[in-house]
C-alpha positions in Angstrom: 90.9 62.0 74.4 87.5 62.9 74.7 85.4 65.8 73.5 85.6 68.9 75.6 81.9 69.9 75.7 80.9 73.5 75.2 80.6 74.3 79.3 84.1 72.7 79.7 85.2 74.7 76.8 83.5 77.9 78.2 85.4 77.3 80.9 88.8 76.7 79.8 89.4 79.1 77.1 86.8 81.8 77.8 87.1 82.1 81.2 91.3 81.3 80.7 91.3 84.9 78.5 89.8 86.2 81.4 92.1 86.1 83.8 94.3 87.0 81.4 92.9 90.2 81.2 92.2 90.2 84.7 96.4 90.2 85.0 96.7 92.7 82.1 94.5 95.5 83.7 96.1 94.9 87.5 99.4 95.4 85.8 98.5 98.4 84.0 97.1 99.9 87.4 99.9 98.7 89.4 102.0 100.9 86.7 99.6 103.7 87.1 100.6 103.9 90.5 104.3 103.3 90.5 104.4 106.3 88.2 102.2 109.0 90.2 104.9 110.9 91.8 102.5 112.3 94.0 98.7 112.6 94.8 97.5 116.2 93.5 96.3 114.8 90.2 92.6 113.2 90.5 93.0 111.9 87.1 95.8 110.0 87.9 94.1 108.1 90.8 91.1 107.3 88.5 93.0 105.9 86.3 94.8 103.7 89.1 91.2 102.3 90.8 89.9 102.4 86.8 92.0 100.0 85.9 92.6 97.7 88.9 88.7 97.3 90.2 88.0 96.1 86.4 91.1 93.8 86.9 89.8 92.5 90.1 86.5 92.5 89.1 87.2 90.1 86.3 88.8 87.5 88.2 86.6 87.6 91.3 83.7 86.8 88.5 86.4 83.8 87.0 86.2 82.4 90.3 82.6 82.3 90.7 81.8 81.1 87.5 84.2 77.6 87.9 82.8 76.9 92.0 79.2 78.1 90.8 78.2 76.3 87.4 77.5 72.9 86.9 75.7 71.1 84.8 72.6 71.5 87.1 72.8 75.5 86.6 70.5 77.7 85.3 73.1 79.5 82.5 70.4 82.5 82.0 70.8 83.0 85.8 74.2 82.6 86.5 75.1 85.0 83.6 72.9 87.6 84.9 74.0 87.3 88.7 77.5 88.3 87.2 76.6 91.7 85.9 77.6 93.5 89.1 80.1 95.5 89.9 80.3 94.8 93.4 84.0 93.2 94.3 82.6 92.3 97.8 79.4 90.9 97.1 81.0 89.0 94.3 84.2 87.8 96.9 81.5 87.1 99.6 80.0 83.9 97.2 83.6 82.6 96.6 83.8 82.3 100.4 81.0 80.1 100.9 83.4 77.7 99.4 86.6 78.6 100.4 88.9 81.2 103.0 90.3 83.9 101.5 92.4 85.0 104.6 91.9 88.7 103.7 91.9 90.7 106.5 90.2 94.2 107.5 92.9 96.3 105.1 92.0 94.4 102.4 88.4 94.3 102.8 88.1 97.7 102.9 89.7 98.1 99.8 87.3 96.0 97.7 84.1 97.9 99.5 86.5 101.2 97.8 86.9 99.5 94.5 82.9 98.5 94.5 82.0 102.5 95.4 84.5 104.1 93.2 83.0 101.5 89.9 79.4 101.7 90.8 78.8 105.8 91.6 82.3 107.6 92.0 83.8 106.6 89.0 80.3 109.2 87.1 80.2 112.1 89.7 81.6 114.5 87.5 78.9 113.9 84.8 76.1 115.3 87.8 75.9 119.1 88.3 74.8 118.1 92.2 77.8 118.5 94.6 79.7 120.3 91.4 82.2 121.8 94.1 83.1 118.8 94.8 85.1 116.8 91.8 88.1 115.1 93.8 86.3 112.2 95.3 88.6 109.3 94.5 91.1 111.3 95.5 90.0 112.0 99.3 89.4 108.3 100.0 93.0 106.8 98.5 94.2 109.8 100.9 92.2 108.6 103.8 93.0 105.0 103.1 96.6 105.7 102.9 96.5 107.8 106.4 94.6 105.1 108.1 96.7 102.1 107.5 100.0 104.1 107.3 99.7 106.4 110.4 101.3 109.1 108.5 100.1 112.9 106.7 99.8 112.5 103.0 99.6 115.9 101.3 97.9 116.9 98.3 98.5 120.8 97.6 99.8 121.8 94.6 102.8 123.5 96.1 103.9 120.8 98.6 102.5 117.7 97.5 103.8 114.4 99.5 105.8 112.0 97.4 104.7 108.9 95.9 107.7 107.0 98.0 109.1 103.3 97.9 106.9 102.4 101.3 103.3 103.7 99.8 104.1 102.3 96.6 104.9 98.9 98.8 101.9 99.2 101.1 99.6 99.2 98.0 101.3 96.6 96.3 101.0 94.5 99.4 96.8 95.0 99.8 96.8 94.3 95.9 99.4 91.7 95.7 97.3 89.4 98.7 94.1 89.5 97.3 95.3 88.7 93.9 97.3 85.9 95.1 94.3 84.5 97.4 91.8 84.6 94.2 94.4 83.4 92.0 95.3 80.4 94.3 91.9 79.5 94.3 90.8 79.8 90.6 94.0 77.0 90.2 92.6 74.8 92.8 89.1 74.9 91.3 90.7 74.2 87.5 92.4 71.3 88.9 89.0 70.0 90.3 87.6 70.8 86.8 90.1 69.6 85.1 90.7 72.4 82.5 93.5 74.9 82.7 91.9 78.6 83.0 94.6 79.0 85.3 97.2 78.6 82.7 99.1 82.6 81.3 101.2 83.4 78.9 104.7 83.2 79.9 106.4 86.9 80.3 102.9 88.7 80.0 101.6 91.3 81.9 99.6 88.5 83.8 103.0 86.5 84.1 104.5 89.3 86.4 101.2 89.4 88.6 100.1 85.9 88.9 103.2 83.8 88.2 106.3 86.1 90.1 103.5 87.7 92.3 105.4 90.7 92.1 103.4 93.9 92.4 106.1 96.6 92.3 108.5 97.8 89.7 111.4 97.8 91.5 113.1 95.3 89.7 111.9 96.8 86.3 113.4 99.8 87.8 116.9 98.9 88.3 117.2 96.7 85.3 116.7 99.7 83.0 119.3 101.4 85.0 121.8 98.8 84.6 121.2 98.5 81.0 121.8 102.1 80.6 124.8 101.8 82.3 126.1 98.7 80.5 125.5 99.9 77.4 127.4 103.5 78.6 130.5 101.8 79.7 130.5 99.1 77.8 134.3 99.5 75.9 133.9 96.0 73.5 133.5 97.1 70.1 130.3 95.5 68.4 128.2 96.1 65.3 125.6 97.6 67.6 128.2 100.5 68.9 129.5 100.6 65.4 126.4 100.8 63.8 125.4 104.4 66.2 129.3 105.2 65.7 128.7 105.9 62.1 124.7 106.5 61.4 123.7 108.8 64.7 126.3 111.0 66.1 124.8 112.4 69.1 122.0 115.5 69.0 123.1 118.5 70.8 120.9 118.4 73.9 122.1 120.5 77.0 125.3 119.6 78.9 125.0 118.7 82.3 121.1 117.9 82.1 121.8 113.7 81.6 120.1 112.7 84.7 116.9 115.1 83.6 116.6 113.3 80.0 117.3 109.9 81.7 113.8 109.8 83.1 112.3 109.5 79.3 114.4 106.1 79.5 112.8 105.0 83.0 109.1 106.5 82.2 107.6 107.0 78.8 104.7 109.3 80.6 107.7 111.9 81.2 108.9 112.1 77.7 106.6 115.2 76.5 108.2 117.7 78.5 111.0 117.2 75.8 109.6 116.6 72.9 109.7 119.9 71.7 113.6 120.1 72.1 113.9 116.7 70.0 111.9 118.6 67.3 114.0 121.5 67.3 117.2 119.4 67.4 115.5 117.6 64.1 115.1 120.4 62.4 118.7 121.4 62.3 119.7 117.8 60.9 120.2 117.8 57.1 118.7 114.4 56.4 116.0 113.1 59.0 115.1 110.4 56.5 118.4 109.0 56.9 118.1 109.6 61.1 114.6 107.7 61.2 116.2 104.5 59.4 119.0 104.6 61.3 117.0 105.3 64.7 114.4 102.5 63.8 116.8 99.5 63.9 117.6 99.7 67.6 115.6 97.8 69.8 114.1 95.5 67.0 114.8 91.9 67.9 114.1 90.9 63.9 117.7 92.4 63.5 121.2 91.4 65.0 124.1 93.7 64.5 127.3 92.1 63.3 130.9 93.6 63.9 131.2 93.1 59.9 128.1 95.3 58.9 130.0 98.4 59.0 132.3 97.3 56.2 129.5 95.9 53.9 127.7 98.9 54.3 130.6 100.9 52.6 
């Protein structure tokens, strides 16, 4: 097998990480939004273009970079045409090779992404137009009225809900132009003959560019389930035994179990009840003990036997 040489190897592993990080960031955007319950937060919806025009960003420039360089390149050049952060000027030189099929929606959304990561993104840090700190905020608002033909609300009274169809919609603009750059970065590794295409299985990058799925839906219902199964499940095991004897239950509030479930489905909403699990600590007479006993569950190092009870005693 021959010698990759550097450019090929440039390309395969350097650029690979890319867009795995490309993935990783779109995810974590894509989570930013599936967890906004509504739009009166700016800081929420800077986080959510923050983190998906770097992710796009960062594969748009993958693409360039395997139908742009060849051996007859100028590196020096090419290297400095990518430091921009404008996601249409960048998409416009992939299509003088190939379609993207994006339509207006989706257009508009990259000349968004470019404005908010080149100026909007360090408004606050001017004192001109002070009044005026909300900015990424009115244009997701105007987006989402335009291409949904419906009010979206943002007063701290009556804000509208982040609901299943806008959480859709923007998975939808996302999830195409992903998929259309992604599909094209694997076509052009193929020509090259190098595998930059290639992500690590059950990643963050797995979710968006291997099961192209761009909502948590499924996340969503599979925590539920496992909550339930491990409720109602009656079969004795050394997992049920092992919380049987070690961590009787703390004495939260009867009847709020569908208000502490969302710390199960959402770690973001976990602080509003931190303060009870302190107090509930307090009262115990050995936390030491708790803490081991707590630590165990979840970790994948150890499996609980039906036996370990009676070792244990």
């Amino acid at each position: 097998m021959a010698q990759m040489t550097k450019e090929e190897f440039w390309k395969n592993f350097n650029i690979g990480r890319e867009v795995q990080l490309s993935g990783n960031f779109i995810y974590d955007g894509l989570l930013v939004f599936e967890q906004m319950e509504h739009f009166y937060n700016e800081d929420e919806i800077f986080e959510f273009f923050y983190f998906i025009s770097v992710g796009i960003e960062r594969l748009l420039k993958a693409n360039v970079v395997l139908i742009e360089h060849s051996f007859d390149s100028v590196q020096s050049e090419l290297e400095n045409s990518l430091r921009t952060h404008n996601h249409t000027e960048l998409k416009n030189r992939i299509e003088e090779k190939h379609n993207l099929h994006l339509g207006k929606v989706h257009n508009e959304f990259l000349q968004i992404l470019t404005k908010f990561y080149k100026t909007t993104r360090y408004d606050r840090f001017s004192i001109y137009n002070y009044q005026h700190y909300d900015k990424e905020k009115d244009v997701l608002i105007s987006f989402l009225k335009k291409y949904l033909a419906r009010e979206i609300h943002t007063n701290f009274l009556n804000p509208t809900a982040n609901d299943i169809k806008i959480k859709k919609f923007i998975g939808r603009v996302i999830g195409k132009i992903i998929s259309s750059l992604y599909d094209i970065l694997h076509e052009e590794s193929h020509r090259l003959n190098i595998y930059s295409y290639e992500i690590r299985t059950f990643s963050k990058a797995y979710k968006i560019f291997l099961e192209k799925d761009f909502t948590f839906e499924r996340e969503k219902i599979l925590q539920k389930e496992i909550l339930v199964y491990l409720l109602q499940n009656t079969e004795d095991s050394g997992f049920k035994e092992h919380i049987k004897k070690h961590l009787p239950p703390l004495e939260f509030l009867n009847g709020s179990e569908n208000t502490y479930t969302k710390c199960l489905l959402d770690l973001s909403k976990c602080s509003e009840f931190l303060d009870e699990l302190e107090a509930r600590y307090d009262d115990l007479e050995d936390k030491k003990q708790r803490f081991a006993a707590i630590a165990v569950i979840g970790n994948d190092n150890l499996i609980f036997r039906k036996d370990m009870a009676d070792e244990e005693e």
